[in-house]
C-alpha positions in Angstrom: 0.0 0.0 0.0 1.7 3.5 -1.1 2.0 6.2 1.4 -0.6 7.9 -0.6 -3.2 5.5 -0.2 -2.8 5.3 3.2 -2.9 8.5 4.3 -6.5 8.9 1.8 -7.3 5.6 4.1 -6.6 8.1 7.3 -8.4 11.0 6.3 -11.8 9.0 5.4 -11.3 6.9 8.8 -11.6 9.6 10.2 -14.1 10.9 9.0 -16.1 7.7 9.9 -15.0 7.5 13.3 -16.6 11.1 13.8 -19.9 9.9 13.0 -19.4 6.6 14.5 -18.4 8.1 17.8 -21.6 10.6 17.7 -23.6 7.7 17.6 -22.6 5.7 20.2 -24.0 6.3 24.2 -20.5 5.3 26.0 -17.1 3.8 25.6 -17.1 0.2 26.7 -13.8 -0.3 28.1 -12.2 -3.7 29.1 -9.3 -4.3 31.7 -7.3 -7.3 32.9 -3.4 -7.6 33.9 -0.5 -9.3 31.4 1.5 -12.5 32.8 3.8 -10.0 34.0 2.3 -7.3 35.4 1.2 -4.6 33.3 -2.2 -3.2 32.9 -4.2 -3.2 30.4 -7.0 -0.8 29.0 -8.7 -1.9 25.6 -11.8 -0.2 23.8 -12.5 -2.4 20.3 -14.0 -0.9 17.6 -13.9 -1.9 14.1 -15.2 1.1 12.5 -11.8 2.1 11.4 -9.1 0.2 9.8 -6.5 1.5 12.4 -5.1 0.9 16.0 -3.7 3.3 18.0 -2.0 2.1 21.5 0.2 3.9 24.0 2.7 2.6 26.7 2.9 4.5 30.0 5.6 4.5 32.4 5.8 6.0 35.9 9.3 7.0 35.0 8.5 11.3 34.4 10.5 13.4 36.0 9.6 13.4 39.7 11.7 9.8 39.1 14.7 12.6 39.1 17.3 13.8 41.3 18.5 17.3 42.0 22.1 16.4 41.2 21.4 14.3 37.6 18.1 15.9 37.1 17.0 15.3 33.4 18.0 11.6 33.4 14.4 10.9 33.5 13.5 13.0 30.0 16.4 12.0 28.2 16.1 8.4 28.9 12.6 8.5 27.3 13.4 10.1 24.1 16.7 8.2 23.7 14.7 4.7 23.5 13.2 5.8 20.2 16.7 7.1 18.8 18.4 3.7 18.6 16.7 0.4 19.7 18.2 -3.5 18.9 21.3 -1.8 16.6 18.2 0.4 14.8 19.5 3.8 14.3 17.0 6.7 14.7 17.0 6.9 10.7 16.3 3.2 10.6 13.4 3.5 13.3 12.4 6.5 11.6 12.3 4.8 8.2 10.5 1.5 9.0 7.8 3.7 10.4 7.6 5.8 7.4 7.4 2.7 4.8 4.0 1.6 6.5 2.7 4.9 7.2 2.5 4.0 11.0 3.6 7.2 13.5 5.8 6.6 16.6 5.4 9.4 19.2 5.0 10.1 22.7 4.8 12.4 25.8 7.0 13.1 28.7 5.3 14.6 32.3 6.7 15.0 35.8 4.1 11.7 36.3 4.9 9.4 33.3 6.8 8.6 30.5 4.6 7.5 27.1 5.3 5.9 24.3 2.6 6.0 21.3 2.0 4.4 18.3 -0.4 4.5 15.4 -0.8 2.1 12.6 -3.3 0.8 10.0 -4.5 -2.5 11.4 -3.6 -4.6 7.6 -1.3 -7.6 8.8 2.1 -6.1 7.0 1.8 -2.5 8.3 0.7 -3.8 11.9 3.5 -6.1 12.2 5.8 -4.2 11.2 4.9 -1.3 13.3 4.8 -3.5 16.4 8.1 -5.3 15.5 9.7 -1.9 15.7 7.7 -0.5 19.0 8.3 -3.7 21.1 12.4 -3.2 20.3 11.9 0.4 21.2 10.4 -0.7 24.5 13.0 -3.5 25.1 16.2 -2.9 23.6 17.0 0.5 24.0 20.7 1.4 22.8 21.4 4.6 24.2 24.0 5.4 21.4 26.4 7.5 22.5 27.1 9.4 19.7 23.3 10.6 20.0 23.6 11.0 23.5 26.1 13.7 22.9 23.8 15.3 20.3 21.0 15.5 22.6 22.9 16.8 25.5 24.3 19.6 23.3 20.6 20.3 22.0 19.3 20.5 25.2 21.5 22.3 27.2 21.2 24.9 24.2 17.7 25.0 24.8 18.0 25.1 28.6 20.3 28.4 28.2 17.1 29.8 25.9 14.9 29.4 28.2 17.0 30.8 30.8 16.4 34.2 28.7 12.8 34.0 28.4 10.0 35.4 30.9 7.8 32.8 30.6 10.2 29.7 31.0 12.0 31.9 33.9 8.5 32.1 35.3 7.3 28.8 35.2 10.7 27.4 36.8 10.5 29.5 39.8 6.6 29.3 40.4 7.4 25.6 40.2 10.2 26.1 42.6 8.6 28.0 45.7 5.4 25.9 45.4 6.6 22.4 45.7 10.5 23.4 47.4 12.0 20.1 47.8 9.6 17.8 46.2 10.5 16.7 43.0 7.9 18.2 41.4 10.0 21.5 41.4 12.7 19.6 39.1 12.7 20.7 35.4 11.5 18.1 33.3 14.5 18.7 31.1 16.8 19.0 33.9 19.7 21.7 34.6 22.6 22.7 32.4 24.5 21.4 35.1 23.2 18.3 35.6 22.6 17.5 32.0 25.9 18.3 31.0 27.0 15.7 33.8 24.3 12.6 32.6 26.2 9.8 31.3 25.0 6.5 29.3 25.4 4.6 32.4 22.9 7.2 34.1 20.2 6.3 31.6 20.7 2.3 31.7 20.2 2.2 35.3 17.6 4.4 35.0 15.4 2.4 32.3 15.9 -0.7 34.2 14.4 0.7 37.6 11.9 2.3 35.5 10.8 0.7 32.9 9.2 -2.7 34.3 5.9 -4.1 33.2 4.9 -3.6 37.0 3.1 -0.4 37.3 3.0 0.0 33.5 -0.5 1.0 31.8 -0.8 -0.8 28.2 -3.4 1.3 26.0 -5.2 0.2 23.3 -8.2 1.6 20.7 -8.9 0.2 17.7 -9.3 -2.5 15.2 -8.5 -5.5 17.3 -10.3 -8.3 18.8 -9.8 -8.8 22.4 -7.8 -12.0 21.9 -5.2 -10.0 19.6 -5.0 -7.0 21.6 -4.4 -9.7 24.5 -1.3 -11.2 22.3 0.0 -7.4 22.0 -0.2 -6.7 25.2 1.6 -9.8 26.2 4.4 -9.4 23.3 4.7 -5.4 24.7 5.3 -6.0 28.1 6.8 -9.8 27.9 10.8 -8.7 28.1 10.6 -5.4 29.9 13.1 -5.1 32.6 12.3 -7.2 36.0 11.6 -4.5 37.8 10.1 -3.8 41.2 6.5 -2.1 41.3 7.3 1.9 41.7 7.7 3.7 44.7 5.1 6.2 45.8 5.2 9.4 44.9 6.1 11.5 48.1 3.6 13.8 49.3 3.4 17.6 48.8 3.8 20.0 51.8 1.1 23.0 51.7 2.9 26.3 52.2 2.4 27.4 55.2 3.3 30.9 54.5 2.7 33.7 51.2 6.1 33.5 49.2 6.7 36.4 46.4 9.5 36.8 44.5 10.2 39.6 41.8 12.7 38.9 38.9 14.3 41.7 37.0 13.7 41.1 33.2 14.3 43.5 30.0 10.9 42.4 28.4 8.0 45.2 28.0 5.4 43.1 29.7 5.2 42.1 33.5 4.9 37.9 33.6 2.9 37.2 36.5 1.8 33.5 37.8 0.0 33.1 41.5 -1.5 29.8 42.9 -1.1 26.7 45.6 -1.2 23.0 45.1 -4.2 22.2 44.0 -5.6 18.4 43.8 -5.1 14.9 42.6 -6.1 12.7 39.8 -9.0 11.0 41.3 -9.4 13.5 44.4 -13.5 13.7 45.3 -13.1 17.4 44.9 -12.3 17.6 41.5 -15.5 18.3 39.9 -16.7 20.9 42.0 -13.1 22.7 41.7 -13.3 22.1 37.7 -16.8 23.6 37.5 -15.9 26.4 39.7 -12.5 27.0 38.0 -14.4 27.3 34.6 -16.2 30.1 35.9 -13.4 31.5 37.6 -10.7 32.0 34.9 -10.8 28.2 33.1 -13.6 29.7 30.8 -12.1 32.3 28.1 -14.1 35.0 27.8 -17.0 34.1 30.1 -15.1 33.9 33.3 -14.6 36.4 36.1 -10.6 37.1 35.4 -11.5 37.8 32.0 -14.5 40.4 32.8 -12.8 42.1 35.0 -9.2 41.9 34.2 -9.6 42.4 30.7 -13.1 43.6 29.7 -13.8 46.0 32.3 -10.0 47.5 32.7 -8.1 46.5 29.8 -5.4 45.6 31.8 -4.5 42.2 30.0 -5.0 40.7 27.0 -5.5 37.5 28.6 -5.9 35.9 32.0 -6.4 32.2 33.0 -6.9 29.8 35.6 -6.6 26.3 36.0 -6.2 23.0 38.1 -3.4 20.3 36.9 -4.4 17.0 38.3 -1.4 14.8 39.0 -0.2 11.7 41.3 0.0 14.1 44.3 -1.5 17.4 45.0 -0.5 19.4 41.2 -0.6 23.4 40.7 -3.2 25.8 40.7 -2.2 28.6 38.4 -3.6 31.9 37.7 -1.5 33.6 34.9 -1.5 36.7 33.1 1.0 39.2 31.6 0.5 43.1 31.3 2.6 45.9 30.7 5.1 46.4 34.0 4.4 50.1 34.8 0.9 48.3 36.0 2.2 45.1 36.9 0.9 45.6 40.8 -2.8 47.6 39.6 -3.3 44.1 37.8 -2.2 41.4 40.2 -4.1 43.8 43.5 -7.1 43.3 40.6 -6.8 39.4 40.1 -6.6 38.9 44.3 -9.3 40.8 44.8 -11.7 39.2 42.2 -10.3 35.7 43.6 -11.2 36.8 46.9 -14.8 37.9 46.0 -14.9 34.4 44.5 -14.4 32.8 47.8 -16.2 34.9 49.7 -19.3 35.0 47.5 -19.2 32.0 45.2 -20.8 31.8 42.2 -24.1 32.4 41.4 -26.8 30.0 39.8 -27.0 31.3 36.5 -23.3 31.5 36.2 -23.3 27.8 37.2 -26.2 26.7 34.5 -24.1 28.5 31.6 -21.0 26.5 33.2 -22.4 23.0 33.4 -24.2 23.8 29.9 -20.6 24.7 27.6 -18.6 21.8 30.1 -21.5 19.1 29.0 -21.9 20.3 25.5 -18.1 20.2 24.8 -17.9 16.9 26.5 -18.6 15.0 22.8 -15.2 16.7 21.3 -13.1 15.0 24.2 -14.2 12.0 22.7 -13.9 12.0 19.2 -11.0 10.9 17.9 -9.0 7.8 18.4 -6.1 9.4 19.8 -8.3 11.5 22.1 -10.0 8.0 23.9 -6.6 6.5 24.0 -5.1 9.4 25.9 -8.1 9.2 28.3 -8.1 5.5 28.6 -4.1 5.6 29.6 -5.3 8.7 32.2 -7.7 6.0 33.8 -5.2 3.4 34.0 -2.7 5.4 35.4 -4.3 7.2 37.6 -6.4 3.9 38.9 -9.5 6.1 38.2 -12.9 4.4 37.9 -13.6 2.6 34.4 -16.7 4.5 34.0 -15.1 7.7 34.2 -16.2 8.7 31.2 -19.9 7.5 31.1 -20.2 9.3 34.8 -18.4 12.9 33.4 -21.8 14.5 32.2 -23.7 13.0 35.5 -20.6 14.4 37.8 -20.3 17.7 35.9 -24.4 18.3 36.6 -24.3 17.1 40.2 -21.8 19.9 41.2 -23.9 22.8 43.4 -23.7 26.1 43.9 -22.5 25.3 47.6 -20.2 22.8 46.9 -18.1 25.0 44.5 -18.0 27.7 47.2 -16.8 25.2 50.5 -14.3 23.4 48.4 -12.5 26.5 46.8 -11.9 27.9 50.6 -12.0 24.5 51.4 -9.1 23.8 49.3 -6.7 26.8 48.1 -5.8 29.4 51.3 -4.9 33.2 49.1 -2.7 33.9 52.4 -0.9 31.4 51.8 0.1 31.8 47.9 3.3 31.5 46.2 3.3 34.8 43.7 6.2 34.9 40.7 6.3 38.8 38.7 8.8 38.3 36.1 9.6 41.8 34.8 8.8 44.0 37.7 10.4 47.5 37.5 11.1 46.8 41.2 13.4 44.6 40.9 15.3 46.3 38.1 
């Protein structure tokens, strides 16, 4: 089959798979655990001559150090640049030839390793044949080792120079101090320039075992064949123990603010606390609330009165980031530095009137209606259910996650939203980062 013809095959899959999806109440997913260890999260459907499946690892980079941080990122993206005496371009070609895609994602949570393929014996085999050496046989070529290092160290000192990078780091670093949530996910020019090949051997085989591994799968497979994957993908892993827990996050227990010095025009603020957990009971009626706080665009209360009211930003936001432990809440905005202060005084105070008053019911109808009716384009796409059927599995959340979303999304109440917000985040108790203060010129 020509390239050609399969990417025409992609395009009108999905295209069926849009209508497919609309038509369908749920997602009927099936679990059970591989000979040795791994978990396993299947959805079949045969609509679609393609399978997409994803391998996750709790090897992000909270797995890091402070001394060899970056050990973590650059152990993932080396297994996919040289595998079983495969260079990168050999990888890189195989996948080409069969029109298959080999990606993945890197978090402080989880490593992940992706792939997509047309479900045709030839192109699936092949495409397998290739993933399962990426997963087991990892090389860790030197020669790209020292490529990599040199790229991203070069990136590191970029970032160094930009406010937003500079501002994510150290909002990162006062929130979660010690934990290794503050570490970089691409580590430190010092500690990167330091990470050997030995570093990232030891790291893939305490890492990268089948136990505590979530095997993903969507697509045009029988149950008995994505069984026989799942068993070939996770069959020669390292032995590896199951992974340690997470360690917990401390709450601040007092306001921290720190104002950077930086030539650019605009004033980089970012404000919040740690937030919650995947799986945490609260999540619904802090996602709810969030959307009408600042999660919302242009309906939400940072917006109105940030933007529309004073034209003091172009934009303002809000959000919760779920994780293993307790993840950020953010509120972020930039705006010109000679009002830098009238700007953040403005965000506190509308988050203050937010706890004190809550929301109201109208505000709360309009929420639960855009939240509900956007709830069909989280779903419609292959990729998209794989990426939530890895999130279950990872995060041990219920398998009816997703048929209960709608039904959890129109439970939340005007009074919950209002407890759990001063329930959960204390304002006296914020970690505040202005990057570009004339202050601190």
């Amino acid at each position: 089959m020509s390239l050609k013809m399969i990417q025409t095959t992609l395009v009108m899959s999905f295209a069926m798979l849009m209508m497919s999806l609309s038509a369908e109440a749920g997602v009927k997913i099936q679990q059970w655990q591989t000979a040795t260890g791994a978990e396993v999260y299947f959805v079949e459907n045969h609509d679609l001559p393609i399978v997409d499946l994803s391998v996750n690892f709790s090897a992000g980079s909270v797995r890091d150090t402070a001394e060899k941080s970056g050990v973590a990122g650059i152990t993932r993206y080396l297994m996919a640049l040289g595998a079983a005496g495969m260079s990168d371009e050999v990888i890189a070609n195989k996948m080409a030839d069969i029109g298959a895609i080999l990606s993945g994602e890197f978090t402080s949570d989880r490593a992940t390793f992706k792939l997509r393929t047309l479900s045709s014996v030839r192109e699936q085999t092949q495409a397998l044949e290739v993933f399962v050496k990426v997963l087991q046989k990892p090389d860790f070529p030197q020669t790209v080792l020292d490529r990599e290092k040199a790229r991203i160290i070069a990136g590191l000192q970029e970032s160094a120079t930009q406010p937003e990078s500079i501002a994510n780091k150290a909002f990162m670093a006062a929130l979660y101090g010690k934990h290794p949530y503050s570490l970089e996910e691409s580590g430190e020019v010092e500690t990167v320039s330091k990470i050997n090949r030995e570093d990232l051997q030891a790291f893939y085989a305490k890492h990268y075992g089948a136990k505590g591994s979530v095997i993903a799968m969507m697509g045009d497979l029988t149950r008995e064949q994505a069984n026989q994957i799942a068993e070939n993908l996770s069959g020669n892993l390292p032995k590896a123990s199951a992974p340690e827990p997470i360690p917990s996050v401390t709450l601040p227990s007092q306001a921290i603010e720190q104002r950077i010095a930086h030539p650019a025009s605009q004033s980089h603020i970012l404000l919040g606390y740690p937030g919650i957990k995947r799986g945490d009971a609260d999540l619904f009626p802090l996602y709810v609330g969030n959307y009408i706080l600042g999660g919302g665009g242009f309906v939400s209360r940072l917006t109105e009165e940030v933007r529309e009211k004073r034209g003091l930003v172009y934009s303002v936001y809000s959000y919760f980031m779920p994780m293993a432990e307790l993840g950020p809440f953010e509120i972020g905005l930039q705006t010109k530095k000679e009002q830098a202060d009238v700007a953040l005084n403005l965000v506190r105070e509308t988050f203050d009137k937010f706890l004190k008053d809550g929301v109201t019911e109208k505000e709360l109808t309009a929420a639960k209606a855009n939240i509900i009716g956007g709830f069909p384009m989280r779903i419609d796409s292959n990729t998209k259910i794989l990426d939530y059927l890895a999130m279950i599995g990872f995060y041990h959340l219920p398998l009816n996650y997703l048929d209960e979303y709608n039904n959890n999304v129109d439970k939340v109440t005007v009074a919950q939203i209002k407890e759990t917000f001063n329930r959960r985040l204390k304002p006296e108790n914020f970690v505040t980062i202005v990057v570009g203060d004339p202050k601190a010129q």
